[in-house]
C-alpha positions, 0 to 999 in steps of 0.5 A, a space after each residue: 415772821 410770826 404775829 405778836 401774840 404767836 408763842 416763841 422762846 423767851 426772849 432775851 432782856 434789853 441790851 444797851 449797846 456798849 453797856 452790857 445787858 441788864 440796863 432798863 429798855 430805852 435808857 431809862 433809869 430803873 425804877 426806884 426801889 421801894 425801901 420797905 422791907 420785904 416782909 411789910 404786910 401793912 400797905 401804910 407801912 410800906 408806903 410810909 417807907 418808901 416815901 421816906 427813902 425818896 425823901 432821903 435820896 431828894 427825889 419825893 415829889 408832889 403836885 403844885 395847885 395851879 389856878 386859872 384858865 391854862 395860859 402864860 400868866 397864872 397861880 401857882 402855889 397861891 402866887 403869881 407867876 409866868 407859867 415856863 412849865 407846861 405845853 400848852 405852846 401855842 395858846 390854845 388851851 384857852 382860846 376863845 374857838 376851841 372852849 366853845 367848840 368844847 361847849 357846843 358839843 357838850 350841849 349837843 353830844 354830851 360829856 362822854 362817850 361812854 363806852 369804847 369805839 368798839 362799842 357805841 363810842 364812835 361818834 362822827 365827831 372822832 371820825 371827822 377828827 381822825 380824817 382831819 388829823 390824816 390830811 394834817 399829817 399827809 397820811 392816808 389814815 390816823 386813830 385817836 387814842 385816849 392818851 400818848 402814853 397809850 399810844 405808844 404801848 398800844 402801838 409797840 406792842 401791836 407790831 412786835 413781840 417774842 422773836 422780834 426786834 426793838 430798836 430804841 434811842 437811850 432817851 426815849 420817854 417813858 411810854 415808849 419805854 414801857 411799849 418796849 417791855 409789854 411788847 415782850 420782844 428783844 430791846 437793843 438800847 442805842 445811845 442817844 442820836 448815835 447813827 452808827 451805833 443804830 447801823 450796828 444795831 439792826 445790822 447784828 440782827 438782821 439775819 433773824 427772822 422776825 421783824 425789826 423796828 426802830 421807834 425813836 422821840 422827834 423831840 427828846 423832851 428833856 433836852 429839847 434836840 431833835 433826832 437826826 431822823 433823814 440818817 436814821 430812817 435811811 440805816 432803818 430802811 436799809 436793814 428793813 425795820 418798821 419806823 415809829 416816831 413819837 412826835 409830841 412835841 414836835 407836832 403842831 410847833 415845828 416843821 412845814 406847816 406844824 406837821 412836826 419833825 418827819 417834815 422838819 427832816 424831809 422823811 415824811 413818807 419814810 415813816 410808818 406811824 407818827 404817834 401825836 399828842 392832842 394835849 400838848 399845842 393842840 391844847 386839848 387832850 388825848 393822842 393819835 397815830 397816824 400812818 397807812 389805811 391798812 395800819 389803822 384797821 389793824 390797830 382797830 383790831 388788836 391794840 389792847 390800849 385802843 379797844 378795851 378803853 373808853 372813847 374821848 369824850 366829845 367836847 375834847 374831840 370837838 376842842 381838838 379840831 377847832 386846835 388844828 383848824 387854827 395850827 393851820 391858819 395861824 403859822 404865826 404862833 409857831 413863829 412865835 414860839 420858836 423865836 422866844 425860844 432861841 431868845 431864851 437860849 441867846 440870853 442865857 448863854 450871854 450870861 455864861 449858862 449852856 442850853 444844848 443841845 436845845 433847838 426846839 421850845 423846850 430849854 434845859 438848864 441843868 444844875 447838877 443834883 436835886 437839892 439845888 436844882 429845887 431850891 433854885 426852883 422856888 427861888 425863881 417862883 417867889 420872883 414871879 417866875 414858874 419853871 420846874 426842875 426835874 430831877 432822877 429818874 426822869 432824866 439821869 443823876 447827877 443831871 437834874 435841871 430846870 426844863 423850861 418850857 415858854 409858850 408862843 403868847 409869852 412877851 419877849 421881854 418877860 423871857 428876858 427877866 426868865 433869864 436874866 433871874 436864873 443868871 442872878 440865882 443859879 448856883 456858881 457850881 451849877 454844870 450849866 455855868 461850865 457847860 457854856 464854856 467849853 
């Protein structure tokens, strides 16, 4: 098997299986056109253009002013509102321990690193994070990463290139599906949590001499189900391919202690690096992959996205493991979260309105196209109630929702008037209304 970087043929573009060749890696929509013409030279024109053309398809976007210290009940837009938007799922991006941890060491290591960890950027405080984060998972070894987004297109492109494999399930998230196009290696695209089709997948090429991986979501962020990991790490083992699992949202909320998906499905040990997020239950910022001792010292040395980038700054890494210390001694938080929201789903569905295949925080209510899904949206923010709709490309037409997102700290009875307001304002039509009955 040659390195990454060795020089080999081009290799074919992503294939989707059962598709055809030609679809975007992972499943994901291709990148919406510019709509200026080809000629533009003016960069202002090209820009007014093209943000006409996403005005006219519904798909323009732009960032809501959020207010107030990160936690269930904040501003939005000037308004008051409980926050269902965000991944801040236990609380801890404002807990009294872990914005003092932040403080204290930007009082005694300052505000930035600096530099890269190559460099003069590894302080004692990133090792001891990395050390803590290591004996969280039950790994030997784990890096910290700048954010999850350069965990996954520092990691893929570290373990494959020309000549090799991927294989990735059609809703990854987008950084994985980046990861796949830097990596330069062959993209077979299976769809979403269909084990056979993986079976096949790795089956066709494993007579290749190049190396094979499987990367995979623990918790598709979209639709909040989780990946049948115990089936497709054993069809992965089987036909010798590598193991990555995207666990952002799974880490910290879900499985034996937090320690997130793998230990949800009992595969712990089978996989070879978990990428985490340290923004998301932690509550702080920045990412890390965990895996073996060796794994690490590889990455240390040839992943682009982890050496030419400056370290965390202190005050997130000392943030982070004040986070972890209570994700360790507050279980009740992740208790908490999971309760509320199958709440959530069990009122919902008592008013007729599908979630699936939700079975983790994060709730979908899809509403069908764009228009009313964000209208349904504001409608929602003028009762006092914040949860965003997503729309094309970041899940497919025709598909758009509410992604709902409570928190561990949220009262059951402000999720129940959650559900009780989108009975009484989601359109009749809405795919949701006729999900929930089949």
């Amino acid at each position: 098997m040659s390195a990454p970087g060795a020089t080999r043929a081009a290799p074919p573009g992503p294939t989707r299986l059962g598709v055809g060749a030609g679809a975007s890696c992972a499943g994901e929509p291709e990148p919406e056109a510019s709509g200026a013409p080809a000629g533009s030279t003016s960069l202002d024109a090209i820009a007014a253009e093209a943000l006409e053309a996403l005005r006219a398809r519904g798909t323009h976007r732009r960032m809501r002013l959020v207010t107030g210290p990160q936690g269930p009940r904040m501003r939005v837009d000037g308004r008051e509102a409980w926050l269902f938007a965000g991944s801040n799922y236990l609380d801890l991006a404002h807990h009294p321990e872990v914005v003092e941890a932040a403080a204290e060491a930007a009082r005694s290591h300052g505000c930035a690193a600096a530099g890269s960890r190559l460099i003069n950027g590894n302080g004692e405080l990133h090792e001891a994070l990395e050390a803590e984060l290591a004996g969280f998972a039950g790994t030997a070894a784990a890096l910290v990463f700048s954010t999850g987004y350069m965990a996954n297109i520092g990691v893929v492109p570290s373990l494959v290139g020309p000549g090799d494999v991927v294989v990735s399930d059609a809703l990854n998230h987008a950084s994985i599906v980046d990861a796949c196009r830097l990596a330069r290696a062959e993209v077979r695209i299976f769809p979403h949590g269909d084990v056979q089709a993986l079976d096949e997948a790795l089956q066709t090429c494993a007579g290749g001499g190049g190396r094979r991986l499987l990367v995979a979501d623990g918790v598709y962020s979209m639709d909040g189900d989780t990946a049948p990991l115990r089936e497709m790490v054993a069809v992965a083992k089987r036909w010798g391919a590598l193991v990555v699992l995207d666990d952002a949202h799974g880490f910290g909320t879900l499985g034996p202690g937090g320690r997130g998906t793998a230990a949800l499905h009992g595969v712990e040990g089978d996989v070879d690096l978990v990428v985490g997020t340290l923004g998301k239950a932690l509550g702080s910022f920045g990412a890390f992959v965990a895996g073996s001792a060796l794994a690490r010292d590889w990455l240390v040395n040839v992943s682009r996205a982890f050496i030419f980038t400056c370290a965390l700054a202190p005050p997130q890494v000392a943030a982070a493991r004040a986070a972890l210390r209570l994700v360790r001694g507050e279980p009740e938080r992740r208790s908490r979260l999971q309760a509320l929201a199958e709440r959530l789903r069990a009122r919902l569905f008592r008013h007729g309105i599908a979630t699936a295949p939700s079975t983790t925080q994060i709730v979908p209510v899809v509403v069908g196209e764009n228009a009313p899904t964000m209208a349904l949206c504001e409608r929602l923010l003028a009762r006092g109630f914040y949860a965003q709709g997503i729309r094309h490309p970041s899940v497919p037409e025709g598909t758009a929702r509410l992604r709902i997102t409570p928190m561990s700290s949220h009262p059951p009875e402000v999720v129940d008037a959650l559900a009780d307001a989108i009975a009484e304002e989601l359109p009749r039509d809405a795919v949701a209304r006729g999900a929930a009955g089949r």
